[in-house]
Backbone as ProteinMPNN parsed JSONL, in Angstrom:
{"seq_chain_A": "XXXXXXXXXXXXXXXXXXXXXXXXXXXXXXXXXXXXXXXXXXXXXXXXXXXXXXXXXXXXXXXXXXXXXXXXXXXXXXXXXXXXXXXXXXXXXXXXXXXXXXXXXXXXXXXXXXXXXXXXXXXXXXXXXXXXXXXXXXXXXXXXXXXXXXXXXXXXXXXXXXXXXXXXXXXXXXXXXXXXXXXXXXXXXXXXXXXXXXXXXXXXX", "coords_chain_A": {"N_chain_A": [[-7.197, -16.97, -15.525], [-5.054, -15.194, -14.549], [-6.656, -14.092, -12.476], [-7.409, -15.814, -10.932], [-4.52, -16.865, -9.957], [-3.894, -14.464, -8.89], [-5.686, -14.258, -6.637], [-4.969, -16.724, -5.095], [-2.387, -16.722, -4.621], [-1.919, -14.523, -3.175], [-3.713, -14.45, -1.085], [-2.276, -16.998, 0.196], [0.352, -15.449, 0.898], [-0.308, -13.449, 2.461], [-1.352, -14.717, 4.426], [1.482, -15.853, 5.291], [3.078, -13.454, 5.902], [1.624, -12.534, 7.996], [2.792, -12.165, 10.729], [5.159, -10.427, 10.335], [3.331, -8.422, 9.785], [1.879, -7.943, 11.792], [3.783, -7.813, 13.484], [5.359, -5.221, 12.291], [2.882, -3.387, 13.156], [2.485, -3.421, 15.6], [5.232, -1.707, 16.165], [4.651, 0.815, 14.916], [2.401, 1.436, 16.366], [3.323, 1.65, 19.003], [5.671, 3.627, 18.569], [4.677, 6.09, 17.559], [1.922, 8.539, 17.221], [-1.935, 7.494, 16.219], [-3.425, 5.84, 13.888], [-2.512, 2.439, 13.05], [-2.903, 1.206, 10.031], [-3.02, 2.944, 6.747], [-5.419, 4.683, 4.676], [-5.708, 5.75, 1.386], [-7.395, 7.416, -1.398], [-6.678, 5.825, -4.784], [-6.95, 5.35, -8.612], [-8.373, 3.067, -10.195], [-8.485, 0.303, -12.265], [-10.981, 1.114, -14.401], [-10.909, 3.11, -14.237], [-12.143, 3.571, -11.869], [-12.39, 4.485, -8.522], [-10.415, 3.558, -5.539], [-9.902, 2.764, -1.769], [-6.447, 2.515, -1.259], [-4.613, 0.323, 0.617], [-1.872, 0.603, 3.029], [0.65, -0.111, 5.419], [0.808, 2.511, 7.941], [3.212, 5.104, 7.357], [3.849, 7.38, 7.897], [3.391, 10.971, 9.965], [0.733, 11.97, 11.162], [-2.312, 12.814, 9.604], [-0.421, 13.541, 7.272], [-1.125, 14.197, 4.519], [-2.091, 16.031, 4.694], [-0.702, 17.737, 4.806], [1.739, 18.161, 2.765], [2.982, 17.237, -0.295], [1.167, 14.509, -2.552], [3.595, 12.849, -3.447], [6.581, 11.556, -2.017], [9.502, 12.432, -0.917], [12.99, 11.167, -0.177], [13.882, 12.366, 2.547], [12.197, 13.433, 3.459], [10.138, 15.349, 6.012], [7.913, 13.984, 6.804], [7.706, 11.633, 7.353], [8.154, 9.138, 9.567], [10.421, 8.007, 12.24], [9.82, 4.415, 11.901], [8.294, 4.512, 10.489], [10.033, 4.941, 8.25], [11.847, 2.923, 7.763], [10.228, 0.826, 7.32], [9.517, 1.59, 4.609], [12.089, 1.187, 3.302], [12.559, -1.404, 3.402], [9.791, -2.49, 1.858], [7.804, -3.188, 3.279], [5.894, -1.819, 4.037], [3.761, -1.693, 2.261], [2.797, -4.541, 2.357], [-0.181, -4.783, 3.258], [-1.515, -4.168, 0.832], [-2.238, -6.377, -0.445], [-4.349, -7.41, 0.549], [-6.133, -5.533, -0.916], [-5.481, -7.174, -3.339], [-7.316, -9.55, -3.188], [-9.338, -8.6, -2.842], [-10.378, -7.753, -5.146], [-9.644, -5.033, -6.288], [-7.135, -4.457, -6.812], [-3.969, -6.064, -8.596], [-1.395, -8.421, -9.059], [0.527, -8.303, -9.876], [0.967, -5.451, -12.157], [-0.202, -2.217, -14.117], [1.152, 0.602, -11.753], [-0.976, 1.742, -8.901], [-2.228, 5.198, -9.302], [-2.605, 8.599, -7.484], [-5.626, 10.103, -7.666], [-5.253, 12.94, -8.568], [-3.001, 13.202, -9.754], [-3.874, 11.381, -11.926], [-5.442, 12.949, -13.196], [-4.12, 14.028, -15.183], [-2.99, 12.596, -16.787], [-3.189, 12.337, -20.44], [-5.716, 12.403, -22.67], [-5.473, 10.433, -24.962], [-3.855, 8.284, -23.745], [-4.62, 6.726, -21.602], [-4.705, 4.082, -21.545], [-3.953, 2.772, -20.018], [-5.357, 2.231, -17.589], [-7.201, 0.265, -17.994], [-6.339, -2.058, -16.951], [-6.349, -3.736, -13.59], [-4.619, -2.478, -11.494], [-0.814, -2.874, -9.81], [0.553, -4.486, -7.62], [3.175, -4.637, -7.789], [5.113, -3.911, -11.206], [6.235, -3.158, -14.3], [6.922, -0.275, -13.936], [7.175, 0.085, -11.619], [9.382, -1.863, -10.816], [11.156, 0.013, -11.998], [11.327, 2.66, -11.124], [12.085, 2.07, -8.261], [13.318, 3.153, -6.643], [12.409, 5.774, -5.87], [11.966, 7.782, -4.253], [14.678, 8.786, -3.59], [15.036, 9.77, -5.987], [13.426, 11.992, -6.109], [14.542, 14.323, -4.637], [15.15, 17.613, -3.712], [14.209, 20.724, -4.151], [10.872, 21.126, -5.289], [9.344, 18.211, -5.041], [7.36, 17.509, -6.56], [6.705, 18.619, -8.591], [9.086, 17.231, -9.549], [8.24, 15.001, -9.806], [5.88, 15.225, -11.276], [6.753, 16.385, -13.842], [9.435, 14.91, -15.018], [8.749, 12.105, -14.106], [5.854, 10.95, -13.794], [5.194, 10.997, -16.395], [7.36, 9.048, -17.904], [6.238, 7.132, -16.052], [4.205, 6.189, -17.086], [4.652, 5.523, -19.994], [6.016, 2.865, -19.184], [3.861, 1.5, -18.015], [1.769, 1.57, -20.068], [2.896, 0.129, -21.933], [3.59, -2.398, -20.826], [0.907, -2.938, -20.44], [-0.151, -3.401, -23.417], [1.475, -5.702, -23.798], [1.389, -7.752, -21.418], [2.363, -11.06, -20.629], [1.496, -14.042, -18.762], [3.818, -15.587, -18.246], [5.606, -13.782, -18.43], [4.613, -11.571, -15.784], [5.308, -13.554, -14.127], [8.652, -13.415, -13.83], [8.554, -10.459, -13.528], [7.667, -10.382, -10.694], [9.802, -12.339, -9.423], [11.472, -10.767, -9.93], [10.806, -8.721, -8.429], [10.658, -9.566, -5.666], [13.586, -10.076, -5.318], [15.13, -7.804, -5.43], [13.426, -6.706, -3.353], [14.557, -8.399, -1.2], [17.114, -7.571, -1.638], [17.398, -4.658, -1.278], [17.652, -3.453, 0.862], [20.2, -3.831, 1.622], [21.593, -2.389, -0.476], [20.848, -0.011, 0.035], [21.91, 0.743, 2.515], [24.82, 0.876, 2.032], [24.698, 3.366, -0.122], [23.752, 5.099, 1.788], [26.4, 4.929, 3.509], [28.001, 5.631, 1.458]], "CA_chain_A": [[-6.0, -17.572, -14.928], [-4.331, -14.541, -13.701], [-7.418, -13.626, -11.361], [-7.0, -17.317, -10.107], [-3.154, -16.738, -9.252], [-3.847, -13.373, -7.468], [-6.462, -14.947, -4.851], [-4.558, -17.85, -4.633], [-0.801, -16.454, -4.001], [-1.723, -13.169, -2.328], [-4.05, -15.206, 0.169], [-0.924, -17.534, 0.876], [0.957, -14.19, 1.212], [-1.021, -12.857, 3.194], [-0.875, -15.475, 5.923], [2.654, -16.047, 5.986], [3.343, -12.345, 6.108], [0.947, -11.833, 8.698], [3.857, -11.784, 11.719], [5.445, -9.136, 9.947], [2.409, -7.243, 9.947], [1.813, -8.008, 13.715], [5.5, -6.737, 14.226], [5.379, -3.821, 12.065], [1.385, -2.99, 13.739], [3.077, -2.801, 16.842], [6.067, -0.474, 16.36], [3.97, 1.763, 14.347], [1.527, 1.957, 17.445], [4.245, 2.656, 20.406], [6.833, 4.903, 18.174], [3.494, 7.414, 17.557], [0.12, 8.461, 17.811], [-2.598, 7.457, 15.528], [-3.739, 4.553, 13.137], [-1.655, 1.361, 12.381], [-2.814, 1.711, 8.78], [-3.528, 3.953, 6.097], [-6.111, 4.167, 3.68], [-5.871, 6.519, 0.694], [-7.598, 6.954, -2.797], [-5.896, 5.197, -5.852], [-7.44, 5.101, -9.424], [-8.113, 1.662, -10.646], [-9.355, -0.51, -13.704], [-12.241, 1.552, -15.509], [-10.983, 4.729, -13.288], [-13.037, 3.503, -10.411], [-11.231, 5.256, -7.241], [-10.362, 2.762, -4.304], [-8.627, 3.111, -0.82], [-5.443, 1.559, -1.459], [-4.197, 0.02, 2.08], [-0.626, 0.074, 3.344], [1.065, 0.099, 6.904], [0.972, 4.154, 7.874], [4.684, 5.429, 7.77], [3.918, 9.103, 7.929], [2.361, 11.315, 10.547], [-1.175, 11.872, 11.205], [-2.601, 14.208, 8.822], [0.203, 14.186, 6.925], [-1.912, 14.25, 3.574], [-3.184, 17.785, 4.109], [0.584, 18.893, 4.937], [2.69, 18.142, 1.855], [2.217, 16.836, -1.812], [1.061, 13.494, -2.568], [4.612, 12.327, -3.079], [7.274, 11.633, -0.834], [11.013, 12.476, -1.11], [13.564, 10.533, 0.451], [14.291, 12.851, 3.528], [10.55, 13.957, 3.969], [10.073, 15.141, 7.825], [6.474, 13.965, 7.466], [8.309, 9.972, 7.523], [8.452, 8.552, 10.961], [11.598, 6.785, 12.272], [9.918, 3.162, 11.541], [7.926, 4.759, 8.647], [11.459, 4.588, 7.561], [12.697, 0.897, 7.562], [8.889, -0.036, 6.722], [9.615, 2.516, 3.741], [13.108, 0.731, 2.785], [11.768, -2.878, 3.148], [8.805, -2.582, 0.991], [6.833, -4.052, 4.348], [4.302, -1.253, 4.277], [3.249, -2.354, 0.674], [2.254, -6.262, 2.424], [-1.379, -4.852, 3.153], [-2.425, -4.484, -0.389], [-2.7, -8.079, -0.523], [-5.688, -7.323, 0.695], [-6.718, -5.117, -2.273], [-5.67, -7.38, -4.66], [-8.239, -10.073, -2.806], [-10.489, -7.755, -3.356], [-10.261, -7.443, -6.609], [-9.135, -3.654, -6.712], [-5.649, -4.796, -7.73], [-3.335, -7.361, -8.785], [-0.243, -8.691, -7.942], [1.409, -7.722, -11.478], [0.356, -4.434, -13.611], [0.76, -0.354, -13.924], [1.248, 0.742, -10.61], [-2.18, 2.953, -9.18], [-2.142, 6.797, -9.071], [-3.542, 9.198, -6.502], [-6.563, 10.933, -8.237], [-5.024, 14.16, -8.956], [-1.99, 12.553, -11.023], [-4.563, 10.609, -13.285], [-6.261, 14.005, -14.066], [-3.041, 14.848, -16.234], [-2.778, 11.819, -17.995], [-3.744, 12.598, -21.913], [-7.043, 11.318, -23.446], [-5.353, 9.426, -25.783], [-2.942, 7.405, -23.02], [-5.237, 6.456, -20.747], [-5.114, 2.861, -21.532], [-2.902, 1.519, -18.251], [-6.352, 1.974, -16.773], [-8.267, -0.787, -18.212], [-6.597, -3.329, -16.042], [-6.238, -3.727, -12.094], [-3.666, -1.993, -11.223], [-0.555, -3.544, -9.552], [1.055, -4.156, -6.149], [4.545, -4.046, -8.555], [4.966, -3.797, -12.194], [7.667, -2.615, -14.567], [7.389, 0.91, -13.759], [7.379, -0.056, -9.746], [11.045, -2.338, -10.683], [12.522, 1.071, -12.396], [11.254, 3.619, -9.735], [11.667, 1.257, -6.674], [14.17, 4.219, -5.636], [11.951, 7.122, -6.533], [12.1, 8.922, -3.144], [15.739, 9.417, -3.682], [14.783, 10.781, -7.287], [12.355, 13.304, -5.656], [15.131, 15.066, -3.69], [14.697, 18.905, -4.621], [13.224, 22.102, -3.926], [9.882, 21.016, -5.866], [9.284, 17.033, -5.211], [5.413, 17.161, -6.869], [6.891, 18.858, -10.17], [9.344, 16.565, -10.578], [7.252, 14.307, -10.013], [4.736, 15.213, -12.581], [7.377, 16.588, -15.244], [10.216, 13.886, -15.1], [9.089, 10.717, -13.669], [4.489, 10.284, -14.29], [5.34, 10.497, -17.925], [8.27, 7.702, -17.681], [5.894, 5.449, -15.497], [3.217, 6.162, -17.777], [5.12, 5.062, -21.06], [5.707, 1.595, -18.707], [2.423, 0.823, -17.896], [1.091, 1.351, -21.306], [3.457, -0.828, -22.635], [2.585, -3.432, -20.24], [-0.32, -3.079, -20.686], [0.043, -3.955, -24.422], [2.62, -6.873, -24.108], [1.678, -8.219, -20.74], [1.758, -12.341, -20.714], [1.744, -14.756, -17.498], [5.088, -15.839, -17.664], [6.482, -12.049, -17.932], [4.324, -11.701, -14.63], [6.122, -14.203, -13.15], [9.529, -12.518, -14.258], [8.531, -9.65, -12.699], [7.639, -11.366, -9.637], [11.231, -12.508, -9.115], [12.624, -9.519, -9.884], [10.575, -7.743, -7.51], [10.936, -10.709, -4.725], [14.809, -9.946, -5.334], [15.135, -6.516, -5.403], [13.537, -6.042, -2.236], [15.651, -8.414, -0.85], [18.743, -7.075, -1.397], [17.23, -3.608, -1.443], [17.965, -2.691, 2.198], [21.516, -3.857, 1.759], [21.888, -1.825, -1.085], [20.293, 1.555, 0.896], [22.816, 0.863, 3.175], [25.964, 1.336, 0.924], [24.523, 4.654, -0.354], [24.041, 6.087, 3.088], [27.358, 5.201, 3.941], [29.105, 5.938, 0.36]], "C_chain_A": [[-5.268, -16.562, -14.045], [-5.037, -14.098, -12.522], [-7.272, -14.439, -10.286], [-5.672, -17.17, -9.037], [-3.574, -15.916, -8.524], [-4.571, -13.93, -6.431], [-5.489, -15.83, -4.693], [-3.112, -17.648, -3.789], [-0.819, -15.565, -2.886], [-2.54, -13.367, -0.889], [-3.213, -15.738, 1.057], [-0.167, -16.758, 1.545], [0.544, -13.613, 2.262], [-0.891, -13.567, 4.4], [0.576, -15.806, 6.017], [3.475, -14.794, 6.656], [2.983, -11.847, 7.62], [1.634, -11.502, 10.465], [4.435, -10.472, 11.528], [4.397, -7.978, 9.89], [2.168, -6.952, 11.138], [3.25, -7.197, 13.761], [5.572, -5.507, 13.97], [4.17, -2.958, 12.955], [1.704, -2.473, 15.223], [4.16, -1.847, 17.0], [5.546, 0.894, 16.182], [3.539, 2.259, 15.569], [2.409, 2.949, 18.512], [5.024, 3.615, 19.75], [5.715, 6.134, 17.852], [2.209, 7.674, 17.034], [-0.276, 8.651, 16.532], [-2.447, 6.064, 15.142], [-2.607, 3.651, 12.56], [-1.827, 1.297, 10.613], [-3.354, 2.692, 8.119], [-4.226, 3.893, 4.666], [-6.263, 5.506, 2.631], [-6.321, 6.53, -1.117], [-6.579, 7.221, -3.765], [-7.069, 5.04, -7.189], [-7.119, 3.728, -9.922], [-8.616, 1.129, -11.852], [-10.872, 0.351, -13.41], [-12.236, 2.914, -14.677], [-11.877, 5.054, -12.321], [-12.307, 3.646, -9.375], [-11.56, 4.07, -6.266], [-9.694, 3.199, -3.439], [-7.808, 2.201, -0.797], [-5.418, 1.096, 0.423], [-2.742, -0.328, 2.227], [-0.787, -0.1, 4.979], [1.269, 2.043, 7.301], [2.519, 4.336, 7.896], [5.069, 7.39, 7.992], [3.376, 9.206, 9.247], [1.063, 11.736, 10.751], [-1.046, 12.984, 10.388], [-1.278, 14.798, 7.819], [-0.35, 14.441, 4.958], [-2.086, 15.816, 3.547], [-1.463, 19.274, 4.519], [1.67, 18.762, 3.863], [1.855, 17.837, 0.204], [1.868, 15.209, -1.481], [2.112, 11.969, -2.732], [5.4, 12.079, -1.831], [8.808, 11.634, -1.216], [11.523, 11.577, 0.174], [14.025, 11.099, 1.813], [12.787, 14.107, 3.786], [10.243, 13.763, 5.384], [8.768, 14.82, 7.884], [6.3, 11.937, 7.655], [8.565, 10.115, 9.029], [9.523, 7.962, 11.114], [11.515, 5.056, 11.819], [8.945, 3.302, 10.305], [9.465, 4.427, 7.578], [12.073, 3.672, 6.765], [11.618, 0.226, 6.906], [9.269, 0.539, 4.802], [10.814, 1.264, 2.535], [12.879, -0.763, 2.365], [10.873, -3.305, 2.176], [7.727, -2.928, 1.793], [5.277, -3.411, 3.982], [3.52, -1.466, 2.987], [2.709, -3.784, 1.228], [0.399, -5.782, 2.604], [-2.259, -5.123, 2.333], [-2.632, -5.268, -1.071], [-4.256, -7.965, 0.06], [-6.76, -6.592, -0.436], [-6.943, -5.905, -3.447], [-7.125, -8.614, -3.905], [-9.398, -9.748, -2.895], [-11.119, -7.456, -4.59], [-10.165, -6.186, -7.372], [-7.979, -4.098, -7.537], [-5.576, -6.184, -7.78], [-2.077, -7.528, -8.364], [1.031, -7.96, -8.844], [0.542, -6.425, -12.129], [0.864, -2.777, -13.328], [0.095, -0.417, -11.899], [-0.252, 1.882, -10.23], [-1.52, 4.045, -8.945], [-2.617, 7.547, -8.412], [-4.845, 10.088, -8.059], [-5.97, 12.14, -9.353], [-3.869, 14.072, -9.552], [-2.956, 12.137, -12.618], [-5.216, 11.553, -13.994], [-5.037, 14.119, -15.129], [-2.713, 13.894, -17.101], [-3.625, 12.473, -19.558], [-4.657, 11.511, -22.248], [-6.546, 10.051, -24.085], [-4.28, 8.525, -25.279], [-3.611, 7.234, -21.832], [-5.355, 4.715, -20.575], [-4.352, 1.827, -20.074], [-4.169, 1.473, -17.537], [-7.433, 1.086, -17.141], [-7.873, -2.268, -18.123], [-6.638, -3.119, -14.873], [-4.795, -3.317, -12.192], [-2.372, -3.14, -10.343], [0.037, -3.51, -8.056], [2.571, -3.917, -6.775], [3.818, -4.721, -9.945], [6.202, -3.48, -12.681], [8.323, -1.224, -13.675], [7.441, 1.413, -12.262], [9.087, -0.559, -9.637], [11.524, -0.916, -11.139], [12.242, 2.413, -11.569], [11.536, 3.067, -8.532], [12.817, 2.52, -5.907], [13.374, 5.707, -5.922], [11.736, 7.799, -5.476], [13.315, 9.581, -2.77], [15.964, 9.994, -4.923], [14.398, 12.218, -6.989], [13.452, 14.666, -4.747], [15.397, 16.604, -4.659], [13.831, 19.627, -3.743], [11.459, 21.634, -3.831], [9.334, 19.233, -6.166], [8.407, 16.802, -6.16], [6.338, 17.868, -8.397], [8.335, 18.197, -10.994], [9.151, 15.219, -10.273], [6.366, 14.168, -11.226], [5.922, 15.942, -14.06], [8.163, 15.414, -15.316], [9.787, 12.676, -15.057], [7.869, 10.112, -13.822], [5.123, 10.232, -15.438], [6.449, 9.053, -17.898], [7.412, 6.498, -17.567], [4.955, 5.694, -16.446], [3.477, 5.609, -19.122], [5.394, 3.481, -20.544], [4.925, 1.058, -18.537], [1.891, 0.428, -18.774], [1.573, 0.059, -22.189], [3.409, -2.186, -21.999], [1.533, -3.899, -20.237], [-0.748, -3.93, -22.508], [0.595, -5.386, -24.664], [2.235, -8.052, -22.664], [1.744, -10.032, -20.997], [1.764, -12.75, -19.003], [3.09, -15.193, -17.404], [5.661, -14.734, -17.638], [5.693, -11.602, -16.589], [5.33, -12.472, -13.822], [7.589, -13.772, -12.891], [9.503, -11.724, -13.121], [8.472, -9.908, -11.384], [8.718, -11.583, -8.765], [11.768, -11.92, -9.246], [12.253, -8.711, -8.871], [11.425, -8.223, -6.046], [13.046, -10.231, -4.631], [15.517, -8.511, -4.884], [14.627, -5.956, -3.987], [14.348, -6.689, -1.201], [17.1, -7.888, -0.264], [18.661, -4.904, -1.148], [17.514, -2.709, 0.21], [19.637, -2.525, 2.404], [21.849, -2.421, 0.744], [21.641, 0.109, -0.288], [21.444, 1.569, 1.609], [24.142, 1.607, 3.093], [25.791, 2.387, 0.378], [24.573, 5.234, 0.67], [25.48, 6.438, 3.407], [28.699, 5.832, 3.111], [29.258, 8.042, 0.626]], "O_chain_A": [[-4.871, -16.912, -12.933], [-4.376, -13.724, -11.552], [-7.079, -14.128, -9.111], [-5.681, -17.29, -7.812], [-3.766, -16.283, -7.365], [-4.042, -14.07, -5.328], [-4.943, -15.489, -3.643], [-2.78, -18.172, -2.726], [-0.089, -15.635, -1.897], [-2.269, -12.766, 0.151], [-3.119, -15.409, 2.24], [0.136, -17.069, 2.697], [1.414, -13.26, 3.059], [-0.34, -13.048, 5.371], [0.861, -16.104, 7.177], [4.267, -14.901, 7.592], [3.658, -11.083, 8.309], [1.063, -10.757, 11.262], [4.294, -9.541, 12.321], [4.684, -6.782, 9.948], [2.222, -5.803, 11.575], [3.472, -6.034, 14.1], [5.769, -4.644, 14.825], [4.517, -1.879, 13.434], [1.308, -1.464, 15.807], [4.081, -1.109, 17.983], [5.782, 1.869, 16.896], [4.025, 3.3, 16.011], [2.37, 4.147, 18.793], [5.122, 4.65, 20.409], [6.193, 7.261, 17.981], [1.563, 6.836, 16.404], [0.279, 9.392, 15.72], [-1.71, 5.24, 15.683], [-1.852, 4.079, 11.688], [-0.788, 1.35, 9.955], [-4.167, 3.405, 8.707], [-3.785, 3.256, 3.709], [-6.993, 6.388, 3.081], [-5.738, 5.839, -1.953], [-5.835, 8.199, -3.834], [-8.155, 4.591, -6.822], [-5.986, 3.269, -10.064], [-9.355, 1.914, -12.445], [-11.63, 0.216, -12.449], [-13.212, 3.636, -14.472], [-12.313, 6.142, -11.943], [-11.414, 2.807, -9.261], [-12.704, 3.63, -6.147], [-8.814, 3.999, -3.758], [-8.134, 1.082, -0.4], [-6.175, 1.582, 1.263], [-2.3, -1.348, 1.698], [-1.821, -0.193, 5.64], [2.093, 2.644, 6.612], [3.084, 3.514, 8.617], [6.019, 8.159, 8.14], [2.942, 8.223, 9.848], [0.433, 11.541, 9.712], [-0.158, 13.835, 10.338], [-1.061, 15.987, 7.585], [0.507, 15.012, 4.283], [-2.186, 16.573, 2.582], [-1.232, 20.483, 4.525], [2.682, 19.392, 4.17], [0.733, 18.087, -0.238], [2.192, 14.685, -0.416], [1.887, 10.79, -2.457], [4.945, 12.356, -0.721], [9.22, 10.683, -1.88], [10.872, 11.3, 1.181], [14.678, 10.251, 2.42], [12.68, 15.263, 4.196], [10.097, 12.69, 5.969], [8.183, 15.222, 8.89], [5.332, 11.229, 7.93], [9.105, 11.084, 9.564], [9.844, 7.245, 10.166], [12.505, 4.401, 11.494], [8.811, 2.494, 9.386], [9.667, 3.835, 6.518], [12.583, 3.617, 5.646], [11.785, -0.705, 6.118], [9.215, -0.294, 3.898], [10.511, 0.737, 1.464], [12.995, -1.206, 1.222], [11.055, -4.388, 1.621], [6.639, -3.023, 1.226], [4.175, -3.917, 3.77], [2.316, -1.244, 3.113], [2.025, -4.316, 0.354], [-0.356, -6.546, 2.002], [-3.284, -5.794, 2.455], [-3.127, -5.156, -2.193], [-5.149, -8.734, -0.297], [-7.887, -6.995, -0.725], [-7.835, -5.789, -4.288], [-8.187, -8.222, -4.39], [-10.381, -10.479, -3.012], [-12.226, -6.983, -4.847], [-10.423, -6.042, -8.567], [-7.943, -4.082, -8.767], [-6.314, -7.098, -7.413], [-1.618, -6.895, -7.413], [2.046, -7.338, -8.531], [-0.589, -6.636, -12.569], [1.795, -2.293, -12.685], [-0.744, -1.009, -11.22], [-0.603, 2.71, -11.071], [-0.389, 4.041, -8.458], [-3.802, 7.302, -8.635], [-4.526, 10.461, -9.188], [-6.178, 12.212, -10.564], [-3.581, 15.164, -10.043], [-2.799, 12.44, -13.801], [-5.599, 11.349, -15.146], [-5.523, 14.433, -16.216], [-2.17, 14.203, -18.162], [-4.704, 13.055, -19.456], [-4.547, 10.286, -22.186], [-6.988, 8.92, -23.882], [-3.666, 7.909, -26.151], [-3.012, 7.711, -20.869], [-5.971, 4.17, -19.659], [-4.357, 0.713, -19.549], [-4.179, 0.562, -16.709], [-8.531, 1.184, -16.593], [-8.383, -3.261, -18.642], [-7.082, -1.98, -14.728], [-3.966, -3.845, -12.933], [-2.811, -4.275, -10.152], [-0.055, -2.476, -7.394], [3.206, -2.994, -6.264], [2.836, -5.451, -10.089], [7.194, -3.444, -11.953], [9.391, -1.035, -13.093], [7.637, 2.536, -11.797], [9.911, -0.07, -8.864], [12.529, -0.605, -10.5], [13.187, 3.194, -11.462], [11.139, 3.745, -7.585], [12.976, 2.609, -4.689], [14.061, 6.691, -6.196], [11.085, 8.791, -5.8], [13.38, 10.542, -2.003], [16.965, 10.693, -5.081], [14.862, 13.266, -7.439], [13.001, 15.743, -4.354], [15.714, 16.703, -5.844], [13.014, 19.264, -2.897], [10.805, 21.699, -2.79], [8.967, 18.919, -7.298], [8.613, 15.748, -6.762], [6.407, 17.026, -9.293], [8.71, 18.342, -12.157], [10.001, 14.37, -10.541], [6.214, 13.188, -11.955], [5.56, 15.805, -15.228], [7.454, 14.546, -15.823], [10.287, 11.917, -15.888], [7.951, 8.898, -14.003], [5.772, 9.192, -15.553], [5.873, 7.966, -17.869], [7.429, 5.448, -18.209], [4.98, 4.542, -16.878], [2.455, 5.112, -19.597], [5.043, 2.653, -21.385], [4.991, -0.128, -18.858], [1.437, -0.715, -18.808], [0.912, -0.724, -22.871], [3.165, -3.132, -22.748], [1.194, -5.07, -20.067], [-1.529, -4.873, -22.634], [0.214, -6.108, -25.586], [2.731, -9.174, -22.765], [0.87, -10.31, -21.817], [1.995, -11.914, -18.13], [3.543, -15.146, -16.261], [6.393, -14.59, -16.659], [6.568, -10.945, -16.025], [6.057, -11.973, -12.963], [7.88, -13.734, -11.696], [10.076, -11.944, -12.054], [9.503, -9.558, -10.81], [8.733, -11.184, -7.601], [12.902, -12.09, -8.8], [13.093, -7.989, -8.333], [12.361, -7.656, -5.484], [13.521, -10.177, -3.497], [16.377, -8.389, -4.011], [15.174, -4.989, -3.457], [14.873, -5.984, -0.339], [17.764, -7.821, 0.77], [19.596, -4.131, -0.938], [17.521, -1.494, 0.406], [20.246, -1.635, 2.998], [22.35, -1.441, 1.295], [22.397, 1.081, -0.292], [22.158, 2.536, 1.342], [24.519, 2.57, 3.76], [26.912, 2.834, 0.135], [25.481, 6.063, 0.736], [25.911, 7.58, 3.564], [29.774, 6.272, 3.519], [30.04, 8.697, -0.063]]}, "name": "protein", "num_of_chains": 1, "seq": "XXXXXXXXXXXXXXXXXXXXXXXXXXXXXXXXXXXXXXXXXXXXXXXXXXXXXXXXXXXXXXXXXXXXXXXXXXXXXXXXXXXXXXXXXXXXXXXXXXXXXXXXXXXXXXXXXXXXXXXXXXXXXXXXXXXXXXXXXXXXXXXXXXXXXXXXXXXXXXXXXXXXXXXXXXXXXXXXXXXXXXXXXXXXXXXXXXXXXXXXXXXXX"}
């Protein structure tokens, strides 16, 4: 049933979105040089590595110039990496993942490679579903680039905030049903919503 919903919604999704992807595809292009999207490995159900797919919001090569995070005032963000950033837009590609059947639309959020090495043997279990496009521990980080602000983004990253999402996942992973999917769903759907307004009011507070 839930494999059912993901083709079925994230297909729908997928075509109504697909203006916004045209719109974003084009700013991306003229504001600067290189690829409209970006494809980077994510660990997935049974710790089989995939290239996730967003909209690019960084600069070229910016992979081999920072950590795998991103803080909220990271010069390797573009001006419409930015707004794509704040929106959640550059996240509409991996509707294509979950079609794929890398991800889903609901579950733990994926990890770059070199995060999942540090998980502990015996908490490894968020990886024996499809990962998600949101999840819990996507609603209680959805600000985690204004967490990251610091000297050392990548360590507190990996001291403070993997363990956190990693105690969410698991427990999702344990409890998930279809109507707490849907839940989530609407909380996400909401949240990004209002989530630009809300950015706003911090900038200016």
């Amino acid at each position: 049933m839930k494999r059912t919903f993901d083709v079925a919604v994230s297909g729908l999704s997928l075509m109504l979105t697909s203006p916004v992807i045209a719109a974003a595809a084009i700013a991306i292009k003229v504001s600067s040089r290189g690829p409209v999207f970006y494809k980077g490995p994510r660990v997935g159900r049974d710790e089989k590595v995939f290239q996730i797919y967003k909209l690019r919001t960084m600069t070229v090569g910016a992979d081999s110039l920072g950590p795998a995070v991103t803080s909220a005032r990271d010069g390797r963000v573009t001006t419409v990496g930015r707004f794509l950033r704040l929106t959640k837009a550059d996240e509409l590609p991996q509707l294509l993942n979950v079609l794929r059947g890398e991800m889903s639309l609901v579950g733990p959020r994926p990890e770059h490679p070199r995060y999942v090495e540090r998980y502990p043997a015996d908490q490894r279990d968020s990886l024996t579903v499809r990962p998600g496009m949101t999840g819990p521990s996507s609603l209680a980080f959805i600000d985690e680039e204004e967490m990251l602000e610091g000297p050392d983004p990548e360590a507190t990253y990996v001291d403070r905030i993997l363990p956190r999402k990693l105690a969410l996942d698991r427990e999702y992973v344990r409890t998930a049903t279809f109507s707490g999917d849907l839940r989530i769903l609407a909380r996400t759907a909401a949240l990004v919503v209002l989530r630009p307004f809300a950015g706003r009011g911090r900038r200016s507070g």
